[in-house]
C-alpha positions in Angstrom: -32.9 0.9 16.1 -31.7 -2.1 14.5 -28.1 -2.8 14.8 -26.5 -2.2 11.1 -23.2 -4.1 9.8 -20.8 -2.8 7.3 -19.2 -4.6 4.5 -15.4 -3.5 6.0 -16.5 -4.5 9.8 -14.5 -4.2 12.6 -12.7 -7.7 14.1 -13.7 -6.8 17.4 -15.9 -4.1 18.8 -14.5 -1.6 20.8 -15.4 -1.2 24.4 -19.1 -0.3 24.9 -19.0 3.7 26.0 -21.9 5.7 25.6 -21.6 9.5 25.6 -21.1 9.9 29.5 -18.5 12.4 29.5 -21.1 15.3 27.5 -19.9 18.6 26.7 -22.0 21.5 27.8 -21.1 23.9 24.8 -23.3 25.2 22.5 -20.8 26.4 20.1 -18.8 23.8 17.6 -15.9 24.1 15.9 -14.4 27.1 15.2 -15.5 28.5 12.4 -19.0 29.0 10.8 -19.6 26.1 8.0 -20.3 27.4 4.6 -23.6 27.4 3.3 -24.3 23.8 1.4 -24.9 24.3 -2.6 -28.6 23.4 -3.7 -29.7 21.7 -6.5 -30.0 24.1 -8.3 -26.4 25.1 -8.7 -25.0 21.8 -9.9 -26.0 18.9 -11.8 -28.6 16.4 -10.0 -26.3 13.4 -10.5 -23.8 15.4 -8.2 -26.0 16.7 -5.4 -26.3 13.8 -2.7 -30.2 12.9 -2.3 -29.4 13.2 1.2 -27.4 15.4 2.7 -28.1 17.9 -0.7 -24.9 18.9 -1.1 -21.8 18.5 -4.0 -19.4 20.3 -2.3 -18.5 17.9 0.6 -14.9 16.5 0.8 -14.8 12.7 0.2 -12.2 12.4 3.4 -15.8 13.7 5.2 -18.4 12.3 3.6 -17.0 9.3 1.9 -17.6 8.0 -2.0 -20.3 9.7 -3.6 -21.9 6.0 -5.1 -24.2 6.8 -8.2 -26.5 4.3 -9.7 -30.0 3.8 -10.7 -30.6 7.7 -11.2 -29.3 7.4 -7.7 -26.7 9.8 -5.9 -25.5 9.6 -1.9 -22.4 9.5 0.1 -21.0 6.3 1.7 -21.3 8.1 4.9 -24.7 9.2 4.4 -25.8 5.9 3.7 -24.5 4.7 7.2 -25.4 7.3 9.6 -29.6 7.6 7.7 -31.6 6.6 11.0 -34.1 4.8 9.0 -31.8 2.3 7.1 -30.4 -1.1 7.3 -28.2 -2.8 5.0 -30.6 -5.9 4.3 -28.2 -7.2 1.1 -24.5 -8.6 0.6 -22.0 -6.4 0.1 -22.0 -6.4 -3.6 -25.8 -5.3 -3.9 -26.8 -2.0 -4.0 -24.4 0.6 -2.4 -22.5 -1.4 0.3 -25.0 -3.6 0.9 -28.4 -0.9 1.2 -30.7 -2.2 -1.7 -32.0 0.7 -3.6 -36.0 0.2 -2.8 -34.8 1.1 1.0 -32.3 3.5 -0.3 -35.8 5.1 -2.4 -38.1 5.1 1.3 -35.5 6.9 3.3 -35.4 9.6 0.7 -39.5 10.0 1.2 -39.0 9.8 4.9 -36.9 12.2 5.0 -37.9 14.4 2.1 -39.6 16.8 4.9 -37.5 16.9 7.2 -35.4 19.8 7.8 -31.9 19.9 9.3 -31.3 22.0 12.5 -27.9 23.2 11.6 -28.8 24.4 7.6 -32.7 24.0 7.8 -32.5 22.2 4.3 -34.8 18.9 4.2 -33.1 15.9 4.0 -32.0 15.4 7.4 -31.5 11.8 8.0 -29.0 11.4 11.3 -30.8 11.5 14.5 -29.0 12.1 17.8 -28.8 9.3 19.6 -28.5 11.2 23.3 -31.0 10.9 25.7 -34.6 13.2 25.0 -32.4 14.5 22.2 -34.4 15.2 19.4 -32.0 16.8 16.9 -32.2 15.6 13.3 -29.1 16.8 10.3 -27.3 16.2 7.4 -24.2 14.1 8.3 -21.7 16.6 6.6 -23.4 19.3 8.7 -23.2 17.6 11.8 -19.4 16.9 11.3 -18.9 20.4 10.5 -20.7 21.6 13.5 -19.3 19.2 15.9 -21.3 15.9 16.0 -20.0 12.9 16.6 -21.0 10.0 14.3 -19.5 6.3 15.0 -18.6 3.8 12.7 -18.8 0.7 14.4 -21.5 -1.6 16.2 -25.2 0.6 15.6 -23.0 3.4 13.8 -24.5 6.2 16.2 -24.4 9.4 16.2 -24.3 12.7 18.9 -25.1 16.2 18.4 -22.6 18.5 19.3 -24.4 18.7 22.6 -24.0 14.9 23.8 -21.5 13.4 21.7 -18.2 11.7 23.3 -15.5 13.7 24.2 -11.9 12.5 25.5 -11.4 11.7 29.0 -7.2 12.0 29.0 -6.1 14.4 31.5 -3.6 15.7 28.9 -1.6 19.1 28.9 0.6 20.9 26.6 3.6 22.0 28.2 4.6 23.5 25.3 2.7 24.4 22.3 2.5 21.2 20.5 2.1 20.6 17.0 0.1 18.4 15.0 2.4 15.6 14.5 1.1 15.0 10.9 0.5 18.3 9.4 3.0 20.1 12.0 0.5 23.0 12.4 -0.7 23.9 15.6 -3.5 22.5 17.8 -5.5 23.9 20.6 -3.8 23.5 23.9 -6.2 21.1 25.2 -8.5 18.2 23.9 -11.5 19.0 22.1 -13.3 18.2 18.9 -11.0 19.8 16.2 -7.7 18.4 18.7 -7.4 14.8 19.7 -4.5 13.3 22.0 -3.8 10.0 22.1 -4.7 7.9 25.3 -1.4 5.6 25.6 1.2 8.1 25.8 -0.5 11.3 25.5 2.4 13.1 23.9 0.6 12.6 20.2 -1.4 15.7 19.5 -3.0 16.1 16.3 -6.2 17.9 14.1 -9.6 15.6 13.8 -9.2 15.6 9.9 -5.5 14.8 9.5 -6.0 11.8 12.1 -9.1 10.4 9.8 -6.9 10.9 6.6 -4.7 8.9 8.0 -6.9 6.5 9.2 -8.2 5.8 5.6 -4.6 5.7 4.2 -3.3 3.1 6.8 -6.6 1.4 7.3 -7.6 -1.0 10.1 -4.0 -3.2 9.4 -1.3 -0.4 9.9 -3.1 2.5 11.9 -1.6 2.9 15.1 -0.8 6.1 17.0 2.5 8.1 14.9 4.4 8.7 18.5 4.4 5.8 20.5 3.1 3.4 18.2 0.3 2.1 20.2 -2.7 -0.2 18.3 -5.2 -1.4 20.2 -5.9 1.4 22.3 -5.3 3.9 20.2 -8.0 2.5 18.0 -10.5 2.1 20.7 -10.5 5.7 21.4 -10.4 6.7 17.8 -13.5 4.7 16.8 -15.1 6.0 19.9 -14.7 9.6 18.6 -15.8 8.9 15.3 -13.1 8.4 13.0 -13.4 6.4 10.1 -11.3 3.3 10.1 -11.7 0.8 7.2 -11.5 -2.8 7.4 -8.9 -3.4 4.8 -5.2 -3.4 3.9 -3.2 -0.3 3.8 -3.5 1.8 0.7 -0.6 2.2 -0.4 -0.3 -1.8 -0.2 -3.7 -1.8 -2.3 -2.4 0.5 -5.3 0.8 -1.7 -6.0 2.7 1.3 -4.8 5.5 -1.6 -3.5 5.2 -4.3 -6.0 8.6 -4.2 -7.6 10.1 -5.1 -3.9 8.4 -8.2 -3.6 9.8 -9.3 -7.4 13.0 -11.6 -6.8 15.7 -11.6 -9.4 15.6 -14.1 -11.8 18.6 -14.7 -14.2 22.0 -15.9 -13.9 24.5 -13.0 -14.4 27.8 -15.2 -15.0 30.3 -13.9 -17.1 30.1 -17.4 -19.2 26.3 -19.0 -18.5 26.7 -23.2 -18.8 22.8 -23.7 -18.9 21.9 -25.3 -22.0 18.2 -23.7 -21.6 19.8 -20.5 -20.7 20.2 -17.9 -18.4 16.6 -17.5 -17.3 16.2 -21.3 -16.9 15.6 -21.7 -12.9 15.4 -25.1 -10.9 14.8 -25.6 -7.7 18.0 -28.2 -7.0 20.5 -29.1 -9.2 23.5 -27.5 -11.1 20.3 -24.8 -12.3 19.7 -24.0 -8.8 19.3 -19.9 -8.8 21.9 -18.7 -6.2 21.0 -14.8 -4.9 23.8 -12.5 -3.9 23.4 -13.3 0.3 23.8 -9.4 0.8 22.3 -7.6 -1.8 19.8 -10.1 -3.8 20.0 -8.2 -6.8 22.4 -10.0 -8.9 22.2 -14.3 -9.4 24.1 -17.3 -10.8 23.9 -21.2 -11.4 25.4 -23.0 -9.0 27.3 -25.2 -11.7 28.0 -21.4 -13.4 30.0 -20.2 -10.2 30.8 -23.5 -9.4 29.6 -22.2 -5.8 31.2 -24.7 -2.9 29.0 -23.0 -0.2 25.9 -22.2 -2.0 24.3 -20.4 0.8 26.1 -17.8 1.5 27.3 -17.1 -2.0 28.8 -13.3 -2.9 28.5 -11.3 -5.8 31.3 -9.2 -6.5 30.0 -6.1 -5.7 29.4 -7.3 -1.8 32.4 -9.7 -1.9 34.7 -8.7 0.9 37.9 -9.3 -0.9 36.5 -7.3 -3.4 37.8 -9.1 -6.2 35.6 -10.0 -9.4 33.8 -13.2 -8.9 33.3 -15.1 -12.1 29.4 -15.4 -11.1 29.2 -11.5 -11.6 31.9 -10.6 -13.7 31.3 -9.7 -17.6 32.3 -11.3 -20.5 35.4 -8.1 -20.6 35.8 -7.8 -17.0 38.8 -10.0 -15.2 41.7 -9.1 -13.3 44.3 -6.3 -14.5 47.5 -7.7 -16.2 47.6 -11.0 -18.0 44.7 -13.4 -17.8 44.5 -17.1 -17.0 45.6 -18.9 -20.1 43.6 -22.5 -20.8 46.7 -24.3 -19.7 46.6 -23.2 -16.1 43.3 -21.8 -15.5 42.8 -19.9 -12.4 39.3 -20.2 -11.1 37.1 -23.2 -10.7 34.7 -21.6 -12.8 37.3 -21.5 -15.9 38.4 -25.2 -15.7 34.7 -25.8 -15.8 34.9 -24.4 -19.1 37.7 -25.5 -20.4 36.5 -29.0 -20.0 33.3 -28.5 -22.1 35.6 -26.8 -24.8 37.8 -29.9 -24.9 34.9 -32.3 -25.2 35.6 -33.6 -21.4 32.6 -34.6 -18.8 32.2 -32.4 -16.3 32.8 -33.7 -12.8 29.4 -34.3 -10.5 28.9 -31.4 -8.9 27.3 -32.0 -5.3 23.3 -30.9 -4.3 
C-alpha cells in the first residue's frame, strides 16, 4: 500500500513497531457498541459515505468535511485502504481530491463490515493473513487499533499493538484527567505511560487531550515526559495533530501578550500626549519593573535609573511616586508649594510654567 502523508505530519516518525506484542482476545472493550444510524434516519448530508453513520463523536471520528454533495469523516478519509492523498493540503478534503474520494466510495459500496455488517467497510487490517475489513468508528469501538503516522495502519482487535510496560496498580489508580477509575492493568480502554509508569488514564480522555494540546504541548500529565511518551501514544493510535495548542489557536491568551502603552503620570509633559511612545528619548515608555501594568515617560518621572523604575503600587517605601500618582493624590498634610518643590518631577514643572528650559535630561 502506498505510504500516505497528512497535511499536519509528524517532525519525526516514531520508532518502527509492528504489532508483535498481539493480544489473543476475542472480546473488545467492554461494552457492546450501539447499533450505527442508517440513512434513512437522518439527513444524507449528515451520514458519512463511508463509515454510514451521523452519530459518531468528532473526538473519534474527526471533522465531518462536506463538499461537492460530499460527506466523510477526517478519520475515515485516512484509515480508507484504497486512498491516497494525491493533492496539497488545501485541495479536496485534506489533500484526497474528490474523483478518488468518488472511487473509494464504489469500491467499497459492497463491502460489508465484520463488526456491523453494513457496506462501506473501508479499513483493512493490516496483520498478517488477516482479512478483516470495518468502518473506522466500528473498529475503534471494538478495539482496533488505527495509527496516524507513517502508512496510517490499522489492526483488528485481534493483532493490533498493545503496551509492553510491566505496570501494576498498587492501589486503585485513577485516571489522572477525568479522576475516574481505570482497569488495574494495561489494556485498550486503560493506557500507562512508559517513562514513569505512575500515569494511568482512559483511551478517550488521553486522545482529547491530545487534540487540545496538540503535537507542541502534549507530554505525559505526571512526570512530564515528551518524547517518549509520544512514541508510545502514536503507536497505540492516538490522534496527535501537528499544530500549536488550542487554546493558543482560539486567542484564549491574547490579552497577556498585550504590553501597556500610556504614560500614567499624575502631570504628562509630552506635547503629543500620553500615548505618544519612543523608543529613546525623554518619550521613552518606562514599565513598572514588578508589575508591568502601569508606565511613564522618562522626562514625566524624571526616572534617574530608568531600568528598574517603580510604580507606586510595588514601590518599597510605599510612598506615591509622581509617575503613578493622580492628578488628587499626594502626600497627607500640606503639599509642596512652587517655591520649594519637593520632587524632581515638580521642579520639572515648575520650570515649564515659568517659561524656563528644561535641563538635558540624559539617554
Amino acid at each position: 500500500m502506498e505510504a500516505r502523508t497528512r497535511p499536519h505530519r509528524r517532525p519525526q516518525s516514531p520508532p518502527a513497531q509492528g504489532p508483535t506484542g498481539l493480544q489473543d482476545e476475542e472480546t473488545g472493550p467492554s461494552g457492546t457498541p450501539p447499533l450505527p444510524k442508517r440513512k434513512s434516519h437522518v439527513p444524507k448530508e449528515e451520514v458519512c459515505g463511508l463509515c454510514q453513520r451521523a452519530d459518531v463523536d468528532p473526538v473519534l471520528a474527526g471533522e465531518l468535511c462536506r463538499k461537492d454533495g460530499l460527506c466523510i469523516h477526517e478519520n475515515c478519509l485516512y484509515h480508507a485502504s484504497g486512498l491516497s492523498q494525491r493533492g496539497n493540503d488545501a485541495e479536496g478534503f485534506y489533500g484526497f481530491l474528490f474523483p478518488d474520494i468518488w472511487q473509494e466510495l464504489k469500491r467499497v459500496a459492497q463491502k460489508r463490515c465484520c463488526i456491523c455488517r453494513l457496506p462501506g467497510a473501508s479499513v483493512t487490517c493490516r496483520g498478517r493473513r488477516c482479512r478483516r475489513i470495518f468502518h473506522f468508528p466500528c473498529g475503534s469501538e471494538r478495539g482496533c487499533v488505527s495509527q496516524f503516522f507513517g502508512e496510517f495502519r490499522s489492526f483488528c482487535w485481534q493483532h493490533r499493538p498493545v503496551q509492553r510496560v510491566r505496570a501494576a496498580q498498587q492501589e486503585q489508580t485513577p485516571c489522572l484527567i477525568c479522576l475516574e477509575a481505570v482497569a488495574g492493568w494495561p489494556c485498550y480502554d486503560t493506557l500507562v505511560c512508559p517513562v514513569c509508569a505512575g500515569a494511568w488514564f482512559h483511551r478517550r480522555c488521553i486522545q482529547g487531550q491530545a487534540l487540545s494540546s496538540a503535537l507542541h504541548h502534549f507530554c505525559c500529565p505526571l512526570c512530564r515526559d515528551v518524547a517518549a511518551f509520544q512514541d508510545e501514544m502514536f503507536r497505540l493510535g492516538i490522534k496527535i495533530p501537528d499544530r500549536d495548542a488550542a487554546w493558543e489557536l482560539d486567542g484564549s491568551f491574547t490579552d497577556l501578550y498585550e504590553q501597556h502603552g500610556s504614560c500614567d503620570a499624575g502631570q504628562c509633559l509630552c506635547p503629543a500626549g500620553r500615548q505618544q511612545v519612543e523608543e529613546n528619548g525623554p518619550w521613552r515608555l518606562l514599565l513598572c519593573s514588578s508589575c508591568g501594568s502601569r508606565g511613564t515617560h522618562q522626562r514625566c518621572s524624571a526616572a534617574e535609573d530608568a531600568e528598574s523604575w517603580h510604580c507606586s503600587d510595588c514601590s518599597d517605601t510605599g510612598a506615591v511616586s509622581p509617575a503613578a500618582a493622580g492628578p488628587d493624590s499626594g502626600p497627607s498634610g500640606a503639599g509642596p508649594s512652587r517655591s520649594a518643590p519637593a520632587t524632581l518631577a515638580e521642579e520639572e514643572v515648575a520650570r515649564i510654567m515659568e517659561g524656563h528650559p528644561a535641563p538635558q535630561v540624559p539617554r
